[in-house]
C-alpha positions as CSV (number, residue, x, y, z in Angstrom):
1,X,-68.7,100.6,74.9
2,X,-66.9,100.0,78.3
3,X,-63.6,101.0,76.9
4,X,-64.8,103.8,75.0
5,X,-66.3,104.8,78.3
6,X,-63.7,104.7,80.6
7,X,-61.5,106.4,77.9
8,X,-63.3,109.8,77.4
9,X,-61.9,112.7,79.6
10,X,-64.1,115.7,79.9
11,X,-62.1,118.9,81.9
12,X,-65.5,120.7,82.4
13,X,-67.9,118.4,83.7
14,X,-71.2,119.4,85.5
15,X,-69.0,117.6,88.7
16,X,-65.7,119.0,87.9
17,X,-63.2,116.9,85.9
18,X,-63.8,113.6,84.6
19,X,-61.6,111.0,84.0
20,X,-61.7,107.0,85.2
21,X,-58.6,105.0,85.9
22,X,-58.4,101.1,85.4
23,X,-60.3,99.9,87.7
24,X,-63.6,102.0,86.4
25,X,-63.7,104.4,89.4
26,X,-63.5,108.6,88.9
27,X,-60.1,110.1,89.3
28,X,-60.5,114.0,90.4
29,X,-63.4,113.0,92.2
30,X,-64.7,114.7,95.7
31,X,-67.5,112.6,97.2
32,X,-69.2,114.3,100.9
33,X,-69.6,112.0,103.5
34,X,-72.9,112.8,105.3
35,X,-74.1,111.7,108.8
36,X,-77.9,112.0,109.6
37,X,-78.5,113.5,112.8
38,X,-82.1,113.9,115.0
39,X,-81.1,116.9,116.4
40,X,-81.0,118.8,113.3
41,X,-83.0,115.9,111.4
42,X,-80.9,116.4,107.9
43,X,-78.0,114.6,106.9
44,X,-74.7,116.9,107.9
45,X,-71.6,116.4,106.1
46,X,-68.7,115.8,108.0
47,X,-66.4,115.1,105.9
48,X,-64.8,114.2,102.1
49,X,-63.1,111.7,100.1
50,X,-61.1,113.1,97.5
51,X,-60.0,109.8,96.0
52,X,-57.4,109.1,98.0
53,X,-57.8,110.2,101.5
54,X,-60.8,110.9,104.2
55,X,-60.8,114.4,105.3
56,X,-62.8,115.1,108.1
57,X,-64.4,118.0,109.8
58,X,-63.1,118.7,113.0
59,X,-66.4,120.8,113.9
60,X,-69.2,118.7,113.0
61,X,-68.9,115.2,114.8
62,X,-70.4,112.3,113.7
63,X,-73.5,111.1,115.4
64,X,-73.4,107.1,116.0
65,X,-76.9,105.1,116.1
66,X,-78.1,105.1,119.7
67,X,-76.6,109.3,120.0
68,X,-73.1,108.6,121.1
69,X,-70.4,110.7,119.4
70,X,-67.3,108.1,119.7
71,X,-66.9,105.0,117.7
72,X,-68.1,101.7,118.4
73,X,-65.8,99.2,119.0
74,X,-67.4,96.4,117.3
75,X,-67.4,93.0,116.5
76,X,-63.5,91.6,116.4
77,X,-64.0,88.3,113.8
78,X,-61.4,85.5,114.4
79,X,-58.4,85.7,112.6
80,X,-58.5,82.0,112.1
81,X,-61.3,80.5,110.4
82,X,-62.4,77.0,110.2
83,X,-63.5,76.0,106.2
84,X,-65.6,73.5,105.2
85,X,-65.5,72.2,101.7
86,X,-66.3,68.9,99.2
87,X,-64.5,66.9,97.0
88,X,-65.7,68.2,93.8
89,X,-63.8,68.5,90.7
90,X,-63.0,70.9,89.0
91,X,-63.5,73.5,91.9
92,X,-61.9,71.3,94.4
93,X,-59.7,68.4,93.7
94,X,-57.9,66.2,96.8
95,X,-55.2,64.2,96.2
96,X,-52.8,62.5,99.1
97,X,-49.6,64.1,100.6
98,X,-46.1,62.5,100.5
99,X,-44.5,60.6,102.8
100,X,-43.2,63.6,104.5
101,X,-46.8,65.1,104.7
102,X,-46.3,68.0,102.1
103,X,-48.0,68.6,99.1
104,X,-46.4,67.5,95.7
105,X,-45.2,70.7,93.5
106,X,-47.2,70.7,90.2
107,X,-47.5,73.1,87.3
108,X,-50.1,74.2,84.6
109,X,-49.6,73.7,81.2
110,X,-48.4,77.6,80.8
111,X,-46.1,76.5,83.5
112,X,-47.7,78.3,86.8
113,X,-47.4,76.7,90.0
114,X,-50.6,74.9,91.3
115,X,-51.6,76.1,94.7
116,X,-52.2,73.9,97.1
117,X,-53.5,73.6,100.5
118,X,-53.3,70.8,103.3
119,X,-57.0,69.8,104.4
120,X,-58.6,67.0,106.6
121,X,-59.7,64.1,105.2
122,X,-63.4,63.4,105.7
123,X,-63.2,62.1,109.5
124,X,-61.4,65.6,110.1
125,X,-64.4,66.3,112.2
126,X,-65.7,63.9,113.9
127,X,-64.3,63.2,117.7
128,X,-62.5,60.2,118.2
129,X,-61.7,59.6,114.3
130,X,-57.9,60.0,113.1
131,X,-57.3,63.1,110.8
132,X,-55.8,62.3,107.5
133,X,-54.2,65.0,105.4
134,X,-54.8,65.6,102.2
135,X,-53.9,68.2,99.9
136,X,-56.8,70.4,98.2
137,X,-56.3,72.8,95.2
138,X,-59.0,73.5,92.6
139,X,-60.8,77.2,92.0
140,X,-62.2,77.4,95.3
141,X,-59.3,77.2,96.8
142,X,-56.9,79.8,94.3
143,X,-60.4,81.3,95.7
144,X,-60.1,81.0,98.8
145,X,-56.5,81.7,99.1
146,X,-56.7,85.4,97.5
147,X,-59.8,86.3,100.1
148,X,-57.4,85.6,102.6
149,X,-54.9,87.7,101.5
150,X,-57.4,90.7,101.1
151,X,-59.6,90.0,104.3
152,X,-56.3,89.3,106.2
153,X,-57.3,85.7,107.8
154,X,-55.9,82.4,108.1
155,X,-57.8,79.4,107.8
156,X,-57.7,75.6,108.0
157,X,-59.5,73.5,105.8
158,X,-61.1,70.2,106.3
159,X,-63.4,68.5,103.6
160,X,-66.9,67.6,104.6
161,X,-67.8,64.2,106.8
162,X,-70.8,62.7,105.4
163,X,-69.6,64.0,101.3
164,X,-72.6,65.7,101.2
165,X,-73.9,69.8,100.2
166,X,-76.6,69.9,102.5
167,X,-80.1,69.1,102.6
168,X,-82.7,69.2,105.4
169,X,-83.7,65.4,106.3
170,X,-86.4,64.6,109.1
171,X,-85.0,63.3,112.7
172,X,-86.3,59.6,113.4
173,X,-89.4,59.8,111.1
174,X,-90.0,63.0,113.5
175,X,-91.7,66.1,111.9
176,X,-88.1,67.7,112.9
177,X,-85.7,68.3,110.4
178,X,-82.1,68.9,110.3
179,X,-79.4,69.8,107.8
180,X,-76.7,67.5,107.0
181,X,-73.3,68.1,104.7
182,X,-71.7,71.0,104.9
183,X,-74.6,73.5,105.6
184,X,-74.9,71.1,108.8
185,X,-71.2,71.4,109.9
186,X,-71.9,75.7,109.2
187,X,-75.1,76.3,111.4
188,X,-74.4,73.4,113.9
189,X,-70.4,75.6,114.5
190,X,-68.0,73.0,113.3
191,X,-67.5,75.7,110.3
192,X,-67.2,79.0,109.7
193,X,-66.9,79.7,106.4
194,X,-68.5,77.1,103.5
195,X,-65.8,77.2,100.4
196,X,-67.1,75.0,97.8
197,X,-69.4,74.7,94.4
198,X,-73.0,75.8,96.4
199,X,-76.1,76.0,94.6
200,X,-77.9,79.2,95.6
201,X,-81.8,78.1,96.4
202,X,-84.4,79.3,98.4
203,X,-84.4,76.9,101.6
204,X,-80.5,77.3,102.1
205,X,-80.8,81.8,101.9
206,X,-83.0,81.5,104.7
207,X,-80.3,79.9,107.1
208,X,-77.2,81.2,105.7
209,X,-75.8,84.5,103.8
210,X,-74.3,83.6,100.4
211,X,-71.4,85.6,98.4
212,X,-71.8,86.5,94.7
213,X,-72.4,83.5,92.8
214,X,-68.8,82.8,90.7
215,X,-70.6,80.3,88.6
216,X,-74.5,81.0,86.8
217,X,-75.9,77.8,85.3
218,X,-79.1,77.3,83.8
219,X,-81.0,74.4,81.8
220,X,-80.7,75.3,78.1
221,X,-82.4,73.5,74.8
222,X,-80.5,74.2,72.1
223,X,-82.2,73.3,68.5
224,X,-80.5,73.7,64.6
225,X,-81.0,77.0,63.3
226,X,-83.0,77.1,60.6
227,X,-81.7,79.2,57.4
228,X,-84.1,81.8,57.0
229,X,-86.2,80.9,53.3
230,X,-87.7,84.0,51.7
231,X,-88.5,82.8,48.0
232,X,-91.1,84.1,45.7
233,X,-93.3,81.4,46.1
234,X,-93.4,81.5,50.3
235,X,-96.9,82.0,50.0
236,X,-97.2,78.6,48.8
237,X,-95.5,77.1,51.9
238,X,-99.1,76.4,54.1
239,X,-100.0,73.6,51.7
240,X,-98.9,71.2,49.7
241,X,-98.8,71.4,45.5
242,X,-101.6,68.3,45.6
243,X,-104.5,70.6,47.8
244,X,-103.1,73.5,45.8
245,X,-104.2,71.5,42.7
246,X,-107.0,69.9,44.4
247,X,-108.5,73.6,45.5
248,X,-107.9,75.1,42.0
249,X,-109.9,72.6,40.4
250,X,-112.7,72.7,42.9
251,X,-113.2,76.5,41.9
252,X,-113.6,75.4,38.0
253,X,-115.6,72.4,39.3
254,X,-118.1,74.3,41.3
255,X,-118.1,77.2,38.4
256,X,-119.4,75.0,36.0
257,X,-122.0,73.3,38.4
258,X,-123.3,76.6,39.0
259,X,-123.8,77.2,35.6
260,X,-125.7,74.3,34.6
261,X,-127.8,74.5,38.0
262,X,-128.5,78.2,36.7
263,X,-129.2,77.5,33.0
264,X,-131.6,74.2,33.5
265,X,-133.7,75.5,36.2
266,X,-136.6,77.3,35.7
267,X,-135.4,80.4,36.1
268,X,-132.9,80.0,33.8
269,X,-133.2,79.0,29.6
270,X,-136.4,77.7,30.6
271,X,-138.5,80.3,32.0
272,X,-142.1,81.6,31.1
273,X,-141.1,84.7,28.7
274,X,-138.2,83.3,27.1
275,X,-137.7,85.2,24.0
276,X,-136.4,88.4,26.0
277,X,-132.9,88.5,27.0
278,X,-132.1,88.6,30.8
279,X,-129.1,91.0,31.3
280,X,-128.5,89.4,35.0
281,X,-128.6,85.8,33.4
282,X,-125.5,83.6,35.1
283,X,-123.2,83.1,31.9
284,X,-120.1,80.4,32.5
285,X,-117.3,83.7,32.8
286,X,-120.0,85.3,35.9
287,X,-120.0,81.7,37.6
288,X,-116.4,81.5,37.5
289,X,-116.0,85.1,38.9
290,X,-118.5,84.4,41.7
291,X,-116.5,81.1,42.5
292,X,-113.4,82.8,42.7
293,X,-114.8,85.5,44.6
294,X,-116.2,83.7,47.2
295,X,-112.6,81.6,47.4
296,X,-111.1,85.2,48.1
297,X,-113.2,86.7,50.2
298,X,-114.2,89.4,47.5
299,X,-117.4,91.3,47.1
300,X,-120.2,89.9,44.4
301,X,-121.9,93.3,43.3
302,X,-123.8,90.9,40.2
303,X,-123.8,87.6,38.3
304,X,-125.1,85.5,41.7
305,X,-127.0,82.4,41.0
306,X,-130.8,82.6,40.6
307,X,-132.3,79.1,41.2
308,X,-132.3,77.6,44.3
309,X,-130.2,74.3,44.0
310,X,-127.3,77.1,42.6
311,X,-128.0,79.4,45.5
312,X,-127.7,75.8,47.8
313,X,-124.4,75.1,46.1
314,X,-122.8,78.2,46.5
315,X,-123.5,78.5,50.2
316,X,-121.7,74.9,50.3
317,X,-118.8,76.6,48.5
318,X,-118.6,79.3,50.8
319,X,-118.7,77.9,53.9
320,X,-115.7,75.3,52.2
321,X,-114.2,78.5,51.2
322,X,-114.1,79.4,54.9
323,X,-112.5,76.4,56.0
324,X,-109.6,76.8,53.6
325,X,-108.7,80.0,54.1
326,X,-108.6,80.1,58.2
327,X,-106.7,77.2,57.9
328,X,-104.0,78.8,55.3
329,X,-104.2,81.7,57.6
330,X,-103.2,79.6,60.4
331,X,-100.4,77.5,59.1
332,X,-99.2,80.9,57.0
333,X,-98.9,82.7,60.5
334,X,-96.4,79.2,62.1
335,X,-94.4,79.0,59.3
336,X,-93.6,82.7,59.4
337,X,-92.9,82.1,63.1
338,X,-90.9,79.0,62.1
339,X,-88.5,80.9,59.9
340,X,-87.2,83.5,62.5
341,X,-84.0,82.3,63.8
């Protein structure tokens, strides 16, 4: 979508011609460079950027915080910066100079020449303790080297005294705490800059300004993927064939139970005036419709059991009835949730 993006020229554009270049920025492009001022209390322009050069107005001047109309001189940085960084591979690796105190040439397997810089071994910064070069080259350094060619600095590097990142550890069993590694050697001056494989938290942002993260990392589980099963008999899945089997012949079972509870009570064959026909008599075909249709939650309009130890069996079944079907319900809905990859 990016490169279809960036592609697409339009010459009549609601903001004039559009058109991106490699990098993703407009070419064509007029942007107005606006200055709030008090006096008027609106933002004034007081000058453009057509894409390749500032422009300004002559006649409107800019207005700097605190209402003076020339520049600030600002803060001048050090052109020489003092970097701290750690032994850890792959981002850093330290190996020891040659005799002659110069880094040995080696090459990539594409044949590019590793980059390498000379660094401090880990007394580098403590007083009193002899320095020993090393040479350091890794992805924080290749890193490190290309800032400093855009941000126009040198540097010297020295790799961290006690080996460690940096974590706050109380003074003497003392309430007072203090940071130690390199986040130490960076707040307490003996560093300016921190070069190295950081891990972005909480406690360290609120002592020092990190850069954009080059490396996210996360804790991951990673299970098999399941191959997605959408047979004919998926319905079946919730239970096994034995309670299948087990539940189809408790239906029959009860049926026939009613039907015998019906018939030999005496409100069944044996009732007062037993030479005329009952029309609402339980035959074994209206037992076995009412056992099925408590099983699936169906309405009985007629055919319900008469006699009390039938009407006490059939409240057994349904409550049974109940129990079985929330729990296929249940285990229907997680295996459904199972099969999703």
């Amino acid at each position: 979508f990016k490169r279809v993006l960036m592609s697409s020229k339009y010459p009549d554009g609601l903001t004039g011609r559009i058109e991106f270049n490699d990098d993703g920025d407009r070419r064509f492009a007029t942007y107005s460079i606006l200055n709030y001022q008090q006096k008027p209390g609106r933002l004034v322009q007081v000058g453009v950027f057509n894409g390749t050069q500032v422009v300004m107005n002559p006649q409107r001047k800019i207005i700097w915080p605190g209402g003076e109309t020339e520049k600030p001189v600002g803060y001048q940085m050090s052109t020489k910066l003092k970097i701290v960084t750690i032994h850890q591979e792959p981002f850093v690796y330290v190996k020891p100079t040659k005799s002659d105190g110069t880094c040995k040439e080696e090459y990539t397997v594409n044949g590019v020449l590793i980059k390498k810089v000379i660094c401090t071994g880990p007394n580098g910064t403590i007083p009193g303790q002899p320095i020993v070069p090393q040479c350091c080259y890794g992805f924080c350094i290749d890193l490190l080297i290309k800032l400093a060619m855009s941000m126009n600095f040198t540097y010297e590097v020295h790799l961290v005294a006690d080996g460690k990142f940096g974590t706050q550890e109380r003074v003497n069993n003392s309430n007072k705490k203090e940071w130690n590694g390199m986040m130490g050697e960076l707040l307490g001056g003996l560093a300016d800059m921190i070069v190295a494989p950081l891990t972005i938290n909480n406690e360290r942002a609120q002592y020092i300004e990190f850069s954009k993260p080059f490396k996210y990392q996360g804790l991951t589980i990673l299970v098999k993927k399941e191959i997605p099963r959408s047979t004919l008999d998926s319905f079946m899945q919730p239970f096994q064939s034995t309670l299948w089997l087990l539940v189809g012949l408790s239906v029959h079972v009860v049926a026939v139970m009613l039907y015998l509870l019906d018939r030999f009570s005496p409100f069944g064959r044996f009732k007062v005036n037993s030479e005329e026909e009952e029309e609402d008599a339980l035959t074994l075909s209206s037992a076995m419709w009412f056992s099925w249709g408590v099983l699936l939650n169906s309405g009985i309009g007629e055919g319900a059991p008469r006699s009390f130890s039938a009407r006490i069996l059939g409240m057994v079944w349904a409550g049974f009835a109940m129990i079985i079907v929330a729990s296929y319900t249940a285990n229907l809905a997680a295996f459904l949730v199972l099969d999703r990859p």
